[in-house]
C-alpha positions as CSV (number, residue, x, y, z in Angstrom):
1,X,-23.8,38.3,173.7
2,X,-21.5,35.6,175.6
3,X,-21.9,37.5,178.8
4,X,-26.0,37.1,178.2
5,X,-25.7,33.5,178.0
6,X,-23.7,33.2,180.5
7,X,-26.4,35.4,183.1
8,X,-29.0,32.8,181.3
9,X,-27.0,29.3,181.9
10,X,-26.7,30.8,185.6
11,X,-30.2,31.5,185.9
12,X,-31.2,28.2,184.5
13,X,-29.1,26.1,186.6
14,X,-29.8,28.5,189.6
15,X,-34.2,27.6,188.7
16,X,-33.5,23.8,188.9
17,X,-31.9,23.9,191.9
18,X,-33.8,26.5,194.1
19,X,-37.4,25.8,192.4
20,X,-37.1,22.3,190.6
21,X,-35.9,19.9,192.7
22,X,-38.1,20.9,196.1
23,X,-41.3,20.1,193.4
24,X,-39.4,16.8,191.6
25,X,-38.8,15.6,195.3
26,X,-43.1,15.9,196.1
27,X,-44.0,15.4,192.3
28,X,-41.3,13.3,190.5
29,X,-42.5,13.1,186.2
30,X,-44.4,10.9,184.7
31,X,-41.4,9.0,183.6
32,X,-37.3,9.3,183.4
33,X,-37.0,10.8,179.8
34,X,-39.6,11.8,177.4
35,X,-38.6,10.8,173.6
36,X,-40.0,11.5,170.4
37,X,-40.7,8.1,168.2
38,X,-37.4,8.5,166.6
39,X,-36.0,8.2,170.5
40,X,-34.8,11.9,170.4
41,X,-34.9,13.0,174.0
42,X,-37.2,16.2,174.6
43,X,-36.0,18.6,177.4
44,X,-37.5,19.5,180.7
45,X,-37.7,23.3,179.3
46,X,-35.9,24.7,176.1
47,X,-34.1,28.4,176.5
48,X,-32.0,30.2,173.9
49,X,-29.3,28.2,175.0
50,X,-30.9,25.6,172.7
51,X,-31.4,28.0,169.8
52,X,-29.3,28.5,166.9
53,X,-26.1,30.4,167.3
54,X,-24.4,33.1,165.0
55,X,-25.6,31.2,162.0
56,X,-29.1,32.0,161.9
57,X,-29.8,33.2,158.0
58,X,-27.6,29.8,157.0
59,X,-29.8,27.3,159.3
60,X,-33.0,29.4,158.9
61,X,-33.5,31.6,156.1
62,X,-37.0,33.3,155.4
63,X,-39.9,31.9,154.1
64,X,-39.0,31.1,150.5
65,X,-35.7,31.1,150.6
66,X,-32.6,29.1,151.2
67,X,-32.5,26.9,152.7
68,X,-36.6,26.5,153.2
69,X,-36.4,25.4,156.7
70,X,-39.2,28.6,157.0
71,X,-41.0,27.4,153.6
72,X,-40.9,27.3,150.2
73,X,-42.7,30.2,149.5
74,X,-42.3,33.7,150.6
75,X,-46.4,34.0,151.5
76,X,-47.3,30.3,152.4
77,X,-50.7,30.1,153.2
78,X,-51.3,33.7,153.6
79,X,-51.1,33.9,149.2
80,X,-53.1,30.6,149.2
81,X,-54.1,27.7,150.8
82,X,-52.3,24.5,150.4
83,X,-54.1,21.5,148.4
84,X,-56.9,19.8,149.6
85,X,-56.2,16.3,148.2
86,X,-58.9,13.7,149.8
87,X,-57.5,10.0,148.5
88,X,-61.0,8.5,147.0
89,X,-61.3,4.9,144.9
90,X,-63.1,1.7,145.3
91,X,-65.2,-0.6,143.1
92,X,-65.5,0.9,139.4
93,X,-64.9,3.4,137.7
94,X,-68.5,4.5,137.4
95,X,-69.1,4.5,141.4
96,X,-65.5,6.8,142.4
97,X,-66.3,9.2,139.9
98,X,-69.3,9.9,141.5
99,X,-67.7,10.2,144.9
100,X,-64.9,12.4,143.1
101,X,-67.4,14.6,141.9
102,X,-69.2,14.4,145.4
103,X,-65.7,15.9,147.6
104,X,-65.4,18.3,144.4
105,X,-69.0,19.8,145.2
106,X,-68.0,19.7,149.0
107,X,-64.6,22.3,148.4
108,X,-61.9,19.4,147.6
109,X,-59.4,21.2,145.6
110,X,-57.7,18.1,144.0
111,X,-58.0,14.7,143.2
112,X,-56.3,11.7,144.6
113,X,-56.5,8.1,143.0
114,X,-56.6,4.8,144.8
115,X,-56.4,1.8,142.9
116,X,-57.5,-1.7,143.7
117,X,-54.8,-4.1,144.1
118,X,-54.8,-6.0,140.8
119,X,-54.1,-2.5,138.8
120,X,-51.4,-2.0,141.6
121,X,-49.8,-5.2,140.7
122,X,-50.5,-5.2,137.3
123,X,-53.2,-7.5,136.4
124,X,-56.5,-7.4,134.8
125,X,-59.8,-8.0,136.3
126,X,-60.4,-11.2,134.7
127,X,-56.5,-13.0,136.0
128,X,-57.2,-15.6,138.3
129,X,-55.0,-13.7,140.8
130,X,-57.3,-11.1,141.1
131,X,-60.2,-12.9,141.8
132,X,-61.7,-11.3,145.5
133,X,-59.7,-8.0,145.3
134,X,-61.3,-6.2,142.0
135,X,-62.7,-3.2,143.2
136,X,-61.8,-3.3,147.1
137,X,-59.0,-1.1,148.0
138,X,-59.7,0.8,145.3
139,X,-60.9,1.4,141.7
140,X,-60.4,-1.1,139.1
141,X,-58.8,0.1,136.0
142,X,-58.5,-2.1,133.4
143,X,-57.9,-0.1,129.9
144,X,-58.3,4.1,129.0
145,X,-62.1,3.1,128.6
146,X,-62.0,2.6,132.5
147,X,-59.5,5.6,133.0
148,X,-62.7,7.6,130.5
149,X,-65.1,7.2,132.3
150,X,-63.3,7.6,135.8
151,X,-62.9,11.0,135.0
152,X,-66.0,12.3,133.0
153,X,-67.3,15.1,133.5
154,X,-64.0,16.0,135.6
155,X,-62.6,19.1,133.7
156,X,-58.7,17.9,134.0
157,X,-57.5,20.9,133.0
158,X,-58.5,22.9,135.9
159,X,-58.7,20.1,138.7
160,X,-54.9,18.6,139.5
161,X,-54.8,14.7,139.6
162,X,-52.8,12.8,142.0
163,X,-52.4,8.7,141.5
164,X,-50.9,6.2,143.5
165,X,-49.5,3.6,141.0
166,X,-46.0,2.2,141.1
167,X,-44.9,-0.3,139.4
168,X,-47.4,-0.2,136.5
169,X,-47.2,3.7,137.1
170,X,-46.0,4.7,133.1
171,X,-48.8,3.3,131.4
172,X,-51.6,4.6,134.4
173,X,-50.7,8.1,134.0
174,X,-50.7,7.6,129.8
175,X,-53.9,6.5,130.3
176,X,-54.6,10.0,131.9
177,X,-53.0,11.6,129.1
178,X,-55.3,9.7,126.3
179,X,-58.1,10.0,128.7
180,X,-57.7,14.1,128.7
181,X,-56.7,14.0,125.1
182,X,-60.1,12.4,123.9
183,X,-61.9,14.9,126.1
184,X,-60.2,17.5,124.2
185,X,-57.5,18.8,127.1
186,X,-53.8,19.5,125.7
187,X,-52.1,17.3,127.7
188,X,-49.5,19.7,128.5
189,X,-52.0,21.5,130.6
190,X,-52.4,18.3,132.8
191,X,-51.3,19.0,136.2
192,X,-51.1,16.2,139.1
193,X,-48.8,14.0,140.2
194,X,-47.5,10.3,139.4
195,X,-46.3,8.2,143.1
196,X,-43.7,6.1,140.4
197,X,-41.7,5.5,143.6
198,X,-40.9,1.5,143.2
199,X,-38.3,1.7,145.4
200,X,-40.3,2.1,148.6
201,X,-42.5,-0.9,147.6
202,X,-39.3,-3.5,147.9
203,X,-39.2,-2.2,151.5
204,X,-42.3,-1.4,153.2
205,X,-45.3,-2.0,150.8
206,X,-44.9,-4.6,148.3
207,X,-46.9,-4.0,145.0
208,X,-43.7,-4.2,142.8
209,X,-43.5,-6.2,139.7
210,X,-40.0,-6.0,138.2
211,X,-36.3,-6.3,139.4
212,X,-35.1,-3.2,140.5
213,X,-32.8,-2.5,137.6
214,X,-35.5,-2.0,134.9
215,X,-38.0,-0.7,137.3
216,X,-35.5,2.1,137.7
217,X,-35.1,2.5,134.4
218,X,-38.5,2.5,133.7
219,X,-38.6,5.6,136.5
220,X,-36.2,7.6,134.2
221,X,-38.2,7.0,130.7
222,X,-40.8,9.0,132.7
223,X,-38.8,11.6,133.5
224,X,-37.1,12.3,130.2
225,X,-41.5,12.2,128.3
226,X,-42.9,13.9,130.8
227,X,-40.5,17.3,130.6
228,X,-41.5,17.3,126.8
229,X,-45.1,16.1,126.6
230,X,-46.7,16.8,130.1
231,X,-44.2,19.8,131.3
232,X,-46.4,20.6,134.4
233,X,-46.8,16.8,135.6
234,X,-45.5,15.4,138.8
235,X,-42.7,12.5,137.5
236,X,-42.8,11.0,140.6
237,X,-43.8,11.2,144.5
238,X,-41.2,9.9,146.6
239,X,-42.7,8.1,149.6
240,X,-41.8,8.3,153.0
241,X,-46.1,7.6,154.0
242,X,-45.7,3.8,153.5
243,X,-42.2,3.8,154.8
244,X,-43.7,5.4,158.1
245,X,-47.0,3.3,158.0
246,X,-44.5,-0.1,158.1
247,X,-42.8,1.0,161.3
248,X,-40.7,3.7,160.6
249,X,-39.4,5.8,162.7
250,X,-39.8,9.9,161.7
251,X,-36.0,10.1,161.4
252,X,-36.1,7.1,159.1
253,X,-39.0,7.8,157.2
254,X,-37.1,10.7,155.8
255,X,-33.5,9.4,155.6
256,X,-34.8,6.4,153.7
257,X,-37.3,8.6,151.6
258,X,-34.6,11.1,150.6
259,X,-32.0,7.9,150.5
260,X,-34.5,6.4,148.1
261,X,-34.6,10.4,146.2
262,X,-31.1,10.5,145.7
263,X,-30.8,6.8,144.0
264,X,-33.6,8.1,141.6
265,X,-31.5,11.4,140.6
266,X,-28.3,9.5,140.2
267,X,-30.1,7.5,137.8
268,X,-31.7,9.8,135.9
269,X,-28.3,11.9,135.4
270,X,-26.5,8.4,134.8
271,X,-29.1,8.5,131.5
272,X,-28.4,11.8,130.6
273,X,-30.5,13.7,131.9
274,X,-29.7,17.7,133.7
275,X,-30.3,17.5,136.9
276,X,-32.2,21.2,136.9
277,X,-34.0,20.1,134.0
278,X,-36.1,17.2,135.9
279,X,-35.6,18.1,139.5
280,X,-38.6,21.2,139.9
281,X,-40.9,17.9,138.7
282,X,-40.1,15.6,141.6
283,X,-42.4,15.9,144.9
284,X,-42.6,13.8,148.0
285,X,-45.1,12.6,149.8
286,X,-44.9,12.0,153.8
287,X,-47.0,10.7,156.8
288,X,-48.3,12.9,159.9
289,X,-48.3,11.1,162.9
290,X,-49.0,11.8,166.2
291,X,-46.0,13.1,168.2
292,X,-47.0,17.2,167.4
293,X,-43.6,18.6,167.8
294,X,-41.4,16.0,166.2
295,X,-44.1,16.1,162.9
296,X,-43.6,19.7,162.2
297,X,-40.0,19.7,163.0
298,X,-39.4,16.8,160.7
299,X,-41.0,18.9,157.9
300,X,-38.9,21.5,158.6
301,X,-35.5,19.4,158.5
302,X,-37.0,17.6,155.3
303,X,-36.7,21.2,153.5
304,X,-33.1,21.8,154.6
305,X,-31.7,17.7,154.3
306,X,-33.4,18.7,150.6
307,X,-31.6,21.8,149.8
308,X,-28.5,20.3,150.8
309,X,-28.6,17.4,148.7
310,X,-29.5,18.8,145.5
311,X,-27.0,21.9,146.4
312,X,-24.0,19.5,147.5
313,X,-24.7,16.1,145.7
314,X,-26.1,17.0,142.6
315,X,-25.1,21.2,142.0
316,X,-28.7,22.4,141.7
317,X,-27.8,25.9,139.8
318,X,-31.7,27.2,140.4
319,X,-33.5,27.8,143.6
320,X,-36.4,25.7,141.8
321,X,-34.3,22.4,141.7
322,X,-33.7,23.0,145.6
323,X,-37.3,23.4,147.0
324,X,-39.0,20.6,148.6
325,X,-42.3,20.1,147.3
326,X,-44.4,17.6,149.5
327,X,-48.1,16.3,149.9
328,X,-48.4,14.9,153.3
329,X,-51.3,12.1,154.6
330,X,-52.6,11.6,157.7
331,X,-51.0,8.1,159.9
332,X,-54.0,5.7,158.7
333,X,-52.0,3.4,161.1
334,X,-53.0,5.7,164.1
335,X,-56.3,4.9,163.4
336,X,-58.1,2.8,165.9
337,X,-61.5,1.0,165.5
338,X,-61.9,1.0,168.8
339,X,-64.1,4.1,169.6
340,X,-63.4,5.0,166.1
341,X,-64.2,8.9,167.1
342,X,-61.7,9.6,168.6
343,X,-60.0,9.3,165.5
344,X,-61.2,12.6,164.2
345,X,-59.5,14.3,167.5
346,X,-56.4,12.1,165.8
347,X,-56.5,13.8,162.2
348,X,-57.2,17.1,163.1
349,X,-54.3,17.0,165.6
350,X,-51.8,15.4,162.4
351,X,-53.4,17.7,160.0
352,X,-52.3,20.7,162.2
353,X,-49.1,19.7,162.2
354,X,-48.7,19.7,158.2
355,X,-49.8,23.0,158.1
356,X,-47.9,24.1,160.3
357,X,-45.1,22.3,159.4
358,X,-45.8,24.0,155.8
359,X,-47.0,21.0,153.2
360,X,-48.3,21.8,150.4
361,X,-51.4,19.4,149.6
362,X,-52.8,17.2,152.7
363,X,-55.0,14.4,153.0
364,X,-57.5,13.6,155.9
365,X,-58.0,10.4,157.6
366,X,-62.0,9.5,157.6
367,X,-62.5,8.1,161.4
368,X,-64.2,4.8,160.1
369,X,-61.3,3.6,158.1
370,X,-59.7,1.1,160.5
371,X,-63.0,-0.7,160.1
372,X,-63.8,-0.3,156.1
373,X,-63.2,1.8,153.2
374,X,-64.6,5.7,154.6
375,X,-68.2,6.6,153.9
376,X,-69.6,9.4,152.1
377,X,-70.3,11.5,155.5
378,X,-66.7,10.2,157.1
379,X,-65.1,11.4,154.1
380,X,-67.0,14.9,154.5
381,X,-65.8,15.4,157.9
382,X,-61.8,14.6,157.1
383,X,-62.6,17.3,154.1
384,X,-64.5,19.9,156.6
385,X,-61.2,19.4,159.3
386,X,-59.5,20.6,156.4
387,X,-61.0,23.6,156.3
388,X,-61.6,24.4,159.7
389,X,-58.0,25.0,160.2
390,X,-58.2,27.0,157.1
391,X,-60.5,29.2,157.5
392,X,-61.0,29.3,161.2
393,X,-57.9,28.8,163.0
394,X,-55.6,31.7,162.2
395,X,-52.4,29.7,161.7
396,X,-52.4,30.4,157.9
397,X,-52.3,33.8,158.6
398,X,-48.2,34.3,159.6
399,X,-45.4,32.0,158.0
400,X,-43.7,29.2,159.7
401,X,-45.7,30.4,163.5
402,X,-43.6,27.9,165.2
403,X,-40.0,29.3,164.1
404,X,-37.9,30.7,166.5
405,X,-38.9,28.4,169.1
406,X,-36.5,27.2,171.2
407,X,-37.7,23.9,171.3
408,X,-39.0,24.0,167.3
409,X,-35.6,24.8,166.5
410,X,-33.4,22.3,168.8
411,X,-35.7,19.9,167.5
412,X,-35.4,20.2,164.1
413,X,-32.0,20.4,164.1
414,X,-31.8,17.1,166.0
415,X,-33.8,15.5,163.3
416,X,-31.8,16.8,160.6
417,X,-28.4,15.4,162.3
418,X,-30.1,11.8,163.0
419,X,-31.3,11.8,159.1
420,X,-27.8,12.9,157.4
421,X,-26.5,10.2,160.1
422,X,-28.5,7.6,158.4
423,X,-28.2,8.6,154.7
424,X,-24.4,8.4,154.8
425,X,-24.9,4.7,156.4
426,X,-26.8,3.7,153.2
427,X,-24.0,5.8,151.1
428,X,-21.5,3.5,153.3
429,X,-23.3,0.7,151.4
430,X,-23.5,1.6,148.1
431,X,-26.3,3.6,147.8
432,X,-30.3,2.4,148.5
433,X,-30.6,0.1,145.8
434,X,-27.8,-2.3,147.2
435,X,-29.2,-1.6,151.0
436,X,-32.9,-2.6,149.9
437,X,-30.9,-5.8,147.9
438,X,-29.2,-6.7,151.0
439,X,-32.3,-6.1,153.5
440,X,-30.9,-3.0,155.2
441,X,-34.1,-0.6,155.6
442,X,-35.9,-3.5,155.9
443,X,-35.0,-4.9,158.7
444,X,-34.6,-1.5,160.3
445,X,-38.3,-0.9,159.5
446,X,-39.2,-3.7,161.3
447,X,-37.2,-3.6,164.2
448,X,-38.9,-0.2,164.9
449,X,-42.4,-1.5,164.0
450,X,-41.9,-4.1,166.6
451,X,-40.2,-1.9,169.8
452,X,-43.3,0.7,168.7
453,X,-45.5,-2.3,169.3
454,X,-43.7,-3.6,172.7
455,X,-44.3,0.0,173.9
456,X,-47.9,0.3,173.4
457,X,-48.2,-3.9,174.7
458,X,-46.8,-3.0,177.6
459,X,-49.2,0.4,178.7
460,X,-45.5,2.4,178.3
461,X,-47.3,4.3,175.3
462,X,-50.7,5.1,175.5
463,X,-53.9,4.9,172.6
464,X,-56.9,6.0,174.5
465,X,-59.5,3.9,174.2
466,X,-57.3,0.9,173.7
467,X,-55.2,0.5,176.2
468,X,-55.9,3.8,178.4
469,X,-59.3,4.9,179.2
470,X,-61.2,1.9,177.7
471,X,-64.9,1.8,177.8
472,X,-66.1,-2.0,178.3
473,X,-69.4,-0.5,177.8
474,X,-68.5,1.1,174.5
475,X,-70.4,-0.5,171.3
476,X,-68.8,-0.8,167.9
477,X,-70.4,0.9,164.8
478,X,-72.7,-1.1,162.8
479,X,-73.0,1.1,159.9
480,X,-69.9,2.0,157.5
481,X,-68.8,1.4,153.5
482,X,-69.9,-2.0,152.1
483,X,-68.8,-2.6,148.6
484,X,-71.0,-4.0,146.3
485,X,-70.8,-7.7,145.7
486,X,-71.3,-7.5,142.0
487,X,-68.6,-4.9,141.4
488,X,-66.1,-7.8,140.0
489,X,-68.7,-9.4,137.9
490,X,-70.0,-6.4,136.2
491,X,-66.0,-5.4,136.1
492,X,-65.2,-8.5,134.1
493,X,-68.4,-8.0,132.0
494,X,-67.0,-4.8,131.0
495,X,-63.5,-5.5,130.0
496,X,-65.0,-8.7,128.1
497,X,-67.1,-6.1,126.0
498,X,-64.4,-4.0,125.4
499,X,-62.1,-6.6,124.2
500,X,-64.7,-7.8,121.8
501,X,-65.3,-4.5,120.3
502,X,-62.1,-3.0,120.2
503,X,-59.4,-3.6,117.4
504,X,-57.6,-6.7,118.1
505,X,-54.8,-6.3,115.0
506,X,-54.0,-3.1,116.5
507,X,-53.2,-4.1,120.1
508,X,-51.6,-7.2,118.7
509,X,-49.3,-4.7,116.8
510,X,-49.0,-2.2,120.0
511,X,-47.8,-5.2,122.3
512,X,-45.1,-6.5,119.4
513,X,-44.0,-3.0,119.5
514,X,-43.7,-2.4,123.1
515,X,-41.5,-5.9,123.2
516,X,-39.4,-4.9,120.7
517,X,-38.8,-1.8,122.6
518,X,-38.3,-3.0,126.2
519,X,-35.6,-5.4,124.3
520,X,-34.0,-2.8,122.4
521,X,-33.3,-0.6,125.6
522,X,-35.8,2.3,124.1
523,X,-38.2,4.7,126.2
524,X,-40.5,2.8,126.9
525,X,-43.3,5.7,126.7
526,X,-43.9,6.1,123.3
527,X,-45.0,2.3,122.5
528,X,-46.9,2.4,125.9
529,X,-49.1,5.3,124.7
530,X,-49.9,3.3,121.2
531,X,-50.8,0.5,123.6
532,X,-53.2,2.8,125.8
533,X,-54.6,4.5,122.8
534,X,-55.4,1.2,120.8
535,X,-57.5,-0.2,124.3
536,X,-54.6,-2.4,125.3
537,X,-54.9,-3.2,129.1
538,X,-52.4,-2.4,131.8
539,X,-52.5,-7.0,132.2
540,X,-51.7,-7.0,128.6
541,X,-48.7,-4.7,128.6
542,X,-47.5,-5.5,132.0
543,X,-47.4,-9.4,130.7
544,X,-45.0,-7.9,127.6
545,X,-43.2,-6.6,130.3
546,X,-42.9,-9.4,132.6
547,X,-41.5,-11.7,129.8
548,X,-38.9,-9.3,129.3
549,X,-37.6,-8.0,132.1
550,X,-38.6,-11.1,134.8
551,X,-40.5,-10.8,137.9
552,X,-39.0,-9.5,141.2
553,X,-38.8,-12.1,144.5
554,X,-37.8,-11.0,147.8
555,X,-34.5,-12.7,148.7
556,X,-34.9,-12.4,152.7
């Protein structure tokens, strides 16, 4: 074997001499070094010099096993196909049902929940604060009469539910689980995912509520319900997507996500809980952005940076506790509203890359959605890409088609070594909790937002359409989304109604309770539900919580 690569480094450096250079001196590159956005250097040309050595099984494995850089299942796509998990909300509930039920009749195979910003942060329609955002960046959900009809007619125990809530993220899902309840689903048949990742929002999104420590604690009283009452839920979907969409780097999207993942597990086993007995319930979610190579080789690292922490860190006894489970999004900031179609080209390119890169659920980008929230026949098209590369493309039908490339291979491991590189710079710290307190991924976040910017300012990286190949003759849309205008008076309207006719002793008594609770140090999930069930709304109970654990303010 050494006397093979020793013919091949001959024969490499034997090519750049006698057949490079003469064509570098007449035809020198485009530039000096070619990097990936994490500034990993790609090579001229990748040989098995740049391929794993003896250790092969232990850096690779097959598909569904250890350590899932292949996959974390044996068939992959070939068994079934992953997801299809189209994000949909705006205005009420009424008006995204019927577009849930619309990308349900088109071959959606899950649904995704956006909420407007007041239910993000946890206010009611009717707060002063929330007066010009009910209903825009997504549905407004004010009590489990909203969260009813948002999902009529939606049989929840066949169609898996995905919802991205944070900091109000408890009493959202329980709200779910009285919503299926009253429609006669057990909730232990619910299936879905909570995003309950708070931790992400003090650094690169900001709809958080409380101080970290009780928002973390509020984090494991999910954990410890959920494996009891809703054993097939999704506790939480740790986010590298926002991470990403704030600047990131694709190095630091994952070493924060997974530096934000192992903060979340301490805590949980802290409270007492066994790590195998709440790890096979925690997912991720990540972004898809444009470099090809460097998306699916980050995917591929995530699964091995994975195994090895719940392996190493936290002595994962079953395979289960090891896999890493992820949904994936396309980059919404790749989207341009200049020439807006070339944004499909954009999202087929990114969703390619998941698959290839093995998610397991995926999200398409609709083209118009740097210019409004997508329309019906946008949100169509990001569904069809979908399934073109299902059903037409072939690359479902072998596991993990890119591995054992040379370049795949070198690639991934370089991301691999830049993200443990990372993580044991926050463990240097103290762990994420005390690098978010003291600004750390922040200001790493933004450093690379800004240098990502300077590039593209500067015509060094190139967005067709905006600053390569521009049109001057091209003409902007004039369709797309418009919200109704009414959608916050008829929204108020409604919650007014159900406050008059619902049972005012009893959420009085659900709200002393839930106090009394958050006080006492108590889950918190059992006087949450009593509030949900007797029509209390997610301003009520998040004003209970407010006065008892304080509001959180960004110190830098």
């Amino acid at each position: 074997m050494s006397d093979d690569r020793e013919r091949l480094a001959e024969a490499v450096r034997l090519w750049e001499q006698q057949i490079l250079r003469p064509v570098l001196a007449r035809f020198p590159e485009r530039r000096e070094h070619f990097l990936t956005s994490s500034a990993l250097e790609m090579k001229r040309v990748y040989t098995p010099l740049d391929a794993p050595g003896e250790d092969h099984l232990a850096r690779l494995g097959l598909p569904g096993e250890a350590p899932f850089t292949r996959g974390i299942q044996p068939t992959m796509y070939r068994g079934r196909s992953w997801t299809m998990r189209q994000y949909a909300g705006f205005g009420s509930c009424l008006e995204t049902n019927q577009r849930f039920r619309y990308l349900l009749s088109q071959g959606q195979t899950g649904l995704s929940v956006a909420f407007d910003l007041p239910t993000q942060m946890g206010y009611d329609s009717d707060n002063p604060l929330a007066v010009g955002e009910v209903g825009r960046t997504g549905v407004a959900i004010d009590t489990l009469d909203d969260m009813e009809s948002l999902f009529a007619g939606i049989p929840l125990d066949k169609v898996s539910v995905s919802m991205t809530i944070n900091a109000p993220a408890a009493i959202l899902m329980l709200m779910l689980v009285a919503a299926a309840e009253k429609s006669g689903v057990d909730p232990k048949q619910l299936t879905g995912t909570i995003q309950n990742d708070v931790l992400k929002e003090y650094m690169a999104r900001g709809t958080y509520i409380f101080p970290p420590a009780p928002s973390m604690k509020i984090v494991t009283d999910i954990f410890a319900w959920c494996r009891a009452e809703t054993p097939r839920w999704n506790t939480i979907s740790i986010s590298g997507y926002h991470i990403r969409e704030a600047g990131s780097t694709a190095v630091q999207e994952l070493a924060f996500t997974f530096a934000d993942a192992i903060a979340y597990c301490q805590a949980a086993v802290a409270a007492g809980l066994d790590f195998d007995k709440f790890a096979g319930r925690l997912s991720f979610f990540f972004n898809v952005h444009n470099n090809f190579l460097e998306e699916i080789a980050k995917f591929r690292a995530a699964r091995r940076v994975w195994h090895r922490v719940c392996t190493e860190r936290f002595g994962a006894k079953s395979a289960e506790s090891a896999k890493l489970r992820f949904h994936s999004q396309t980059a919404g900031s790749t989207l341009t509203a200049q020439e807006p179609l070339n944004n499909v080209v954009r999202v087929a390119l990114q969703a390619l890359a998941a698959v290839l890169g093995g998610t397991q659920s995926l999200h398409t980008n609709s083209f118009d959605e740097a210019l409004a929230l997508p329309t019906a026949e946008a949100a169509r098209l990001a569904l069809r890409t979908q399934q073109v590369i299902a059903e037409e493309s072939g690359v479902c039908d072998t596991v993990d088609p890119l591995g054992g490339s040379w370049a795949m291979e070198s690639l991934t491991d370089a991301i691999e070594a830049a993200v443990w590189e990372e993580i044991e710079r926050i463990d240097a710290m103290g762990g994420m909790v005390r690098a978010i307190e003291e600004g750390y991924p922040q200001r790493r976040i933004e450093a690379s937002a800004y240098a990502a910017q300077q590039e593209i300012d500067a015509g060094r990286t190139g967005v067709v359409g905006v600053n390569r190949y521009v049109d001057a003759a091209s003409v902007a849309p004039t369709g797309g989304f418009h919200l109704r205008p009414e959608v916050e008076t008829e929204q108020r309207a409604r919650l007014a109604a159900l406050r008059a006719r619902r049972d005012g002793a009893a959420v009085a008594a659900s709200l002393n309770a839930l106090e009394a609770a958050a006080r006492a140090g108590d889950n918190l999930m059992p006087a949450l539900l009593a509030g949900v069930r007797a029509y209390a709304s997610v301003g009520e109970m998040c004003d209970v919580l407010r006065c008892v654990y304080g509001i959180h303010h960004e110190s830098i």
